[in-house]
N, C-alpha and C positions, 0 to 999 in steps of 0.2 A: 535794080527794081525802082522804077519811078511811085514812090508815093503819095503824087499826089493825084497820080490813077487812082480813080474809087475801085477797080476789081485786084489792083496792088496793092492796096491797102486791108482789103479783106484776104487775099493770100497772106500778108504778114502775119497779122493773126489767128488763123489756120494753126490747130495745134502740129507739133513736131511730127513725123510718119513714123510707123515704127520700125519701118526700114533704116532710120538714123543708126537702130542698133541691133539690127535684123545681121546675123552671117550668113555663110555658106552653106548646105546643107550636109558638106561631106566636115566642116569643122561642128557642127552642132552636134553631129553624128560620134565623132571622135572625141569633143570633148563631156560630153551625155555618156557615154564606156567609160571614160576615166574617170568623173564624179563618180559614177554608176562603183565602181572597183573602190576607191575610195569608202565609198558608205555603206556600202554592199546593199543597192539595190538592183532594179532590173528596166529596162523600157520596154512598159504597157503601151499597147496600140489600140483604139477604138475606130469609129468609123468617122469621128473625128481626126484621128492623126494621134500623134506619139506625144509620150511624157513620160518623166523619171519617175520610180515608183519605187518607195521604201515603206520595209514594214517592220514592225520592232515588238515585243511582249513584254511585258514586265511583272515581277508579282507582285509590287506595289504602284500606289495606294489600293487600300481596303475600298470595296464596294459600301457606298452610302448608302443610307438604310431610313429613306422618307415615307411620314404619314402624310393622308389628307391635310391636315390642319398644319403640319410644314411649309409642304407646298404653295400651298395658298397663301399662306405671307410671302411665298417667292412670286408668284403669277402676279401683274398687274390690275389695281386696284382700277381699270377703266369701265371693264365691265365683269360681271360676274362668269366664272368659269364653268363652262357646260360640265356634265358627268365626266364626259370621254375624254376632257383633256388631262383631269385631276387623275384618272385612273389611267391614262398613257404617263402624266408625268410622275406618277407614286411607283412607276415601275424604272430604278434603274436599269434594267436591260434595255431600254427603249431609250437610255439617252445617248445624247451622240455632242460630247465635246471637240469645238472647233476653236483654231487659232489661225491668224492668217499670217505672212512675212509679206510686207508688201513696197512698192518704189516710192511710197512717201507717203505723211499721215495727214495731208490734206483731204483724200478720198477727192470725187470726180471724174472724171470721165476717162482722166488721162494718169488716173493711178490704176494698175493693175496689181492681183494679188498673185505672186511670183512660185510662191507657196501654200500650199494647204495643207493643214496638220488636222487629222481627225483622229477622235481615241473614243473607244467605248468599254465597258465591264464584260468579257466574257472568258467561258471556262475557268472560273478561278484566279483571271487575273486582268489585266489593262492592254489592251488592245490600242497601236498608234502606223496610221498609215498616213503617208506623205508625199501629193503629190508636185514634183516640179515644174517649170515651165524651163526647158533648158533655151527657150525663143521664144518671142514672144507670138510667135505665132502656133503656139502649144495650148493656148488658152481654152480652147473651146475646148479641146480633148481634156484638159484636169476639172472642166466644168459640168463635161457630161459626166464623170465620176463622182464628184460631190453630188450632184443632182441623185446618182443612182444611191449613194450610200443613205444621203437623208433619206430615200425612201423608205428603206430598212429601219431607219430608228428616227420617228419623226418630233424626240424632242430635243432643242438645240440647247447647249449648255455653254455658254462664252463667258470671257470678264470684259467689260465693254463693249461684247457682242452686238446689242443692239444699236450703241450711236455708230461704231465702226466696223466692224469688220460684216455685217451681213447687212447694213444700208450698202456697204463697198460692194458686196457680190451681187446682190441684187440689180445695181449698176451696168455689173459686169453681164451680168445675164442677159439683160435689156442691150446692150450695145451689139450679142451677137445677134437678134433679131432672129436664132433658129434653136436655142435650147431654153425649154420651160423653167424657170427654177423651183423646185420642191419646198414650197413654201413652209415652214416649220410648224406643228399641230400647238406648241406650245416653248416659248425662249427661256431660259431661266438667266437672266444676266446677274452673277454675282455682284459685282461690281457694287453695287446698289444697296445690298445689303450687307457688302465688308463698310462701306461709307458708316453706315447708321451702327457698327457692330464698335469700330476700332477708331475711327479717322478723329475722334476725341483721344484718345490714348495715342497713338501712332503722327497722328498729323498729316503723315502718305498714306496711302493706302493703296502703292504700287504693288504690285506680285511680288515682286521682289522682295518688296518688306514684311511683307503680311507672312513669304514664308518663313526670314528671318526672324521676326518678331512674336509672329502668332502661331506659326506650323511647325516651333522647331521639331516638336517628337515625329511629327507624322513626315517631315524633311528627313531625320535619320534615319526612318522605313524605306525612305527610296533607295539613300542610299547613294546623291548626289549633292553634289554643291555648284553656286552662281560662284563660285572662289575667281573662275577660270572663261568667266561668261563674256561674249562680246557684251559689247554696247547697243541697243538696239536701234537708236540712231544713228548710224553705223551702216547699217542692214541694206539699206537702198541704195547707197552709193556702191557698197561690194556688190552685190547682183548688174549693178551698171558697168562696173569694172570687169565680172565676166561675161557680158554682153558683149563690149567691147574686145572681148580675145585675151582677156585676161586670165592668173590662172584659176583651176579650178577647187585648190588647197584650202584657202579660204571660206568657200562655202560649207564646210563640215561644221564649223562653228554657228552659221545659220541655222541646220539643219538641229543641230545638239541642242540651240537654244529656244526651238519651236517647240524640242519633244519634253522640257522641263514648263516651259510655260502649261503644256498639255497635261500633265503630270499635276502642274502646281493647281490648276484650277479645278484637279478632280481631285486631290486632298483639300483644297480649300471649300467643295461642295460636301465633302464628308465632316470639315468642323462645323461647319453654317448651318448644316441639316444635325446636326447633335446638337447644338444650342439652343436651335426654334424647337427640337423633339424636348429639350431638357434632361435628355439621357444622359449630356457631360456638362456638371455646372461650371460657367462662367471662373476664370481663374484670377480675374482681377476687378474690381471696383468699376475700372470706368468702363469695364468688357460688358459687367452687369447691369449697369447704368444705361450703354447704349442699348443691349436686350430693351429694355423696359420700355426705351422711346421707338423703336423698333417695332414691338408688342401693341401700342399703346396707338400710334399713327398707323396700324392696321386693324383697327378696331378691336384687338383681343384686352379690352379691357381688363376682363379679372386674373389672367395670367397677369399682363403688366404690371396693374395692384401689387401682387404679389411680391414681383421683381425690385418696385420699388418700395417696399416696405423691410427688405429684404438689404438694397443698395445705401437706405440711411445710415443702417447698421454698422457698413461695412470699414466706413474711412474715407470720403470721397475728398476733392478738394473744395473750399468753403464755396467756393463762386458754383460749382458744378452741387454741392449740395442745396446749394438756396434752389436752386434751376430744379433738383431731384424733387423738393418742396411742392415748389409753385407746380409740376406736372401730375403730382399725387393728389395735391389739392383740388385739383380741376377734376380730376379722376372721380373723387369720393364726394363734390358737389354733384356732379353729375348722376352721382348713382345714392344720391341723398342723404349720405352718411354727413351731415350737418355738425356734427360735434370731431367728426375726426380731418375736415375742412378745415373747423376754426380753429382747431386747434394748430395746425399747418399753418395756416395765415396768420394766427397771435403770433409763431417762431418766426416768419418772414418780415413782420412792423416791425418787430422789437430793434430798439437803435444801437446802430454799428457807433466803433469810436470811426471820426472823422478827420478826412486830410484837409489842409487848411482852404482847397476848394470845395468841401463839405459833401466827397464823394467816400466812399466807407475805405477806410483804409483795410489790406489785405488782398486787394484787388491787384492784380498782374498787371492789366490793362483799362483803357479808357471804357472797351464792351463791354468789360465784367461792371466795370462799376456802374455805366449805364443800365445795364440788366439787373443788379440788385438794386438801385433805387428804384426801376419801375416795377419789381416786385414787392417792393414794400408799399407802392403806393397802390398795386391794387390789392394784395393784401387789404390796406387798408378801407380799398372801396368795396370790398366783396366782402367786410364782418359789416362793412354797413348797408349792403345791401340785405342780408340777413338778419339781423336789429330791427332795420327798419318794414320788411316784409314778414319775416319769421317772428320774430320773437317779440314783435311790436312794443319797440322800445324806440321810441323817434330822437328821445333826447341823445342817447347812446349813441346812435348811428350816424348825428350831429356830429360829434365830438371826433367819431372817426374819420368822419367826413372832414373838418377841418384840420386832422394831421394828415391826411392825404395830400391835402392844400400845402400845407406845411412843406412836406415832402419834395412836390415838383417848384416848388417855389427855391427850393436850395437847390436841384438839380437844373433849375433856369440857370440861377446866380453861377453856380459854375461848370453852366454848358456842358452837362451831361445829358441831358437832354434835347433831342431836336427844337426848334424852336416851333414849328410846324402840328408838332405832335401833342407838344409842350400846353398850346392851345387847346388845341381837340381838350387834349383833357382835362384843361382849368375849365370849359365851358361845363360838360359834363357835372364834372364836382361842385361847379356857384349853383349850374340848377339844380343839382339835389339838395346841397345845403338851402339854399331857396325855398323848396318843397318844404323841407322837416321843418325851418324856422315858421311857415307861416302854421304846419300842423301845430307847434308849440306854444 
């Protein structure tokens, strides 16, 4: 190929055919019976064309059991949720959790999803069907199935759902240019609020950890273990390797490992819906801590209140408790409880012993300490904002006003502070100070 032909040059870049890894139809045939024997499924036919098709039951996990007021901390604070999505998503019979197995986690045009794992609540127990692509030209026919099943249960339940696996399908839909996708009435993506629940406590907040860490009881209800689990990086290149003619032994572990992620994110929607319900409290400090900020960044104010009046009690650690402080404070100025504020913000000034760069010793990290100095400096701007508006005391709020100064002035000296911010809020503090001396 001459490239420095202008239409050779656009062929080079022309993604791959899928014929690179397209077979025969009498080996797709033959190796689709022997998966098929292998998993014990069966190939479904549509008026799209064929695809492997397994179905599995389980009697665990238990059906989650969500109010209005759950829900609605899960649904997206963009706009407010009509009647009919809160009473389609307050119903688990109408959910429909998805996982996809897919040739790489870039998403685009040129990732297709290889697998589709769906599971829902019925009869008393957990329902998971799975379709294959044994070729890639199986796509359309596992896509008019998805399409049919969301129709049946139009709210989608993923963990990462929304950046990955259903921007992916949606792609996928659009590229065959003849099947509608059943757009979902409402997504619940965990993900989002395992982040806000654990990922202080945890640090990951992969599936994998959250069931180790967070789901062991409702893990020994299944009744299975990751002991024996692929790698899920992994996944794309084995499905490449049976493209290729390779064999079909391997994929069982694909399969195995689709229907525990399915499993794990519909016990992880049954702890997440007990937490926000309050039916099962919080088993650890930083579990209840994250509740509150949770609660608290979804406008449920006087639950969160509660949480955090609840989590100072409990044990946290010093840097995570000043933080517990300064969010309760904001809380109780807001809803004008003025005395149980200041009293928050007197425990936030009060002075740490210091390391010899005058950052509070006890601190892990440069963040922690950056975060406790500028809570003690607003601490100390917000009793002087109240002095000096409330309680009309100008000289007082002087006074706080220049340990405020105080404050970012040692946090300059040793750069725990931005330099930038540092500004911002020396300007701020000289004109208030400014204002009260000339009242004075």
């Amino acid at each position: 190929m001459r490239l420095n032909d202008p239409l050779s040059r656009l062929a080079a870049l022309r993604p791959a055919r899928q014929r690179e890894f397209a077979r025969t139809t009498e080996t797709s045939r033959a190796d689709g019976d022997r998966l098929g024997q292998l998993l014990g499924g069966e190939v479904r036919k549509n008026r799209y064309g064929e695809h492997l098709f397994l179905r599995h039951w389980y009697g665990a996990p238990q059906m989650a059991l969500p109010d209005a007021r759950s829900i609605s901390l899960l649904l997206p604070q963009s706009a407010p949720a009509e009647k009919a999505v809160i009473e389609a998503a307050c119903d688990p019979g109408r959910w429909l959790f998805l996982d996809t197995e897919t040739t790489g986690l870039a998403g685009g045009t040129g990732t297709y999803a290889f697998l589709v794992g769906l599971a829902w609540w019925d009869g008393g127990g957990f329902e998971v069907e799975q379709f294959f692509m044994r070729d890639l030209d199986e796509e359309h026919s596992v896509l008019l199935e998805l399409a049919e099943r969301m129709g049946e249960r139009p709210v989608l339940v993923t963990f990462n759902g929304k950046s990955f696996d259903w921007p992916l399908l949606e792609t996928r839909y659009r590229m065959t240019r003849v099947i509608q996708p059943r757009a979902p009435l409402a997504h619940l993506d965990l993900l989002h609020p395992a982040r806000q629940l654990w990922r202080l406590r945890l640090g990951s907040v992969r599936l994998r950890e959250l069931e180790e860490h967070v789901l062991a009881p409702e893990r020994e209800a299944l009744g299975w273990s990751r002991h024996n689990d692929i790698d899920s990086a992994l996944i794309p290149q084995m499905y490449f390797d049976y493209l290729r003619g390779g064999p079909a032994e391997p994929l069982r572990g694909v399969f195995r490992h689709n229907q525990m992620d399915l499993r794990g994110v519909a016990a992880l929607a049954g702890k997440v819906i007990a937490l926000l319900n309050q039916s099962e409290p919080p088993g650890d400090p930083l579990e209840l801590y994250g509740l509150s900020r949770l609660l608290n960044r979804r406008g449920e104010r006087n639950r969160a209140r509660q949480c955090y009046e609840r989590v100072l009690t409990a044990g946290l650690p010093t840097a995570v408790e000043r933080q517990a402080q300064r969010e309760l404070a904001q809380i109780a100025k807001r809803e004008r409880d003025y005395h149980r504020a200041n009293a928050l913000w007197e425990g936030l000034r009060k002075p740490a012993a210091r390391a010899a760069d005058g950052s509070p010793r006890g601190m892990t990290s440069p963040e922690e300490s950056q975060k406790s100095l500028e809570a003690a400096i607003e601490a100390a701007e917000q009793l002087a904002i109240y002095y000096e508006h409330g309680a009309k005391q100008p000289r007082r709020a002087a006074e706080l006003t220049r340990s405020a100064l105080r404050e970012l002035r040692i946090g300059q000296r040793g750069g725990s502070i931005q330099t930038a911010k540092a500004r911002r809020l020396e300007t701020r503090l000289l004109h208030r100070l400014a204002r009260l001396e000339r009242q004075l």
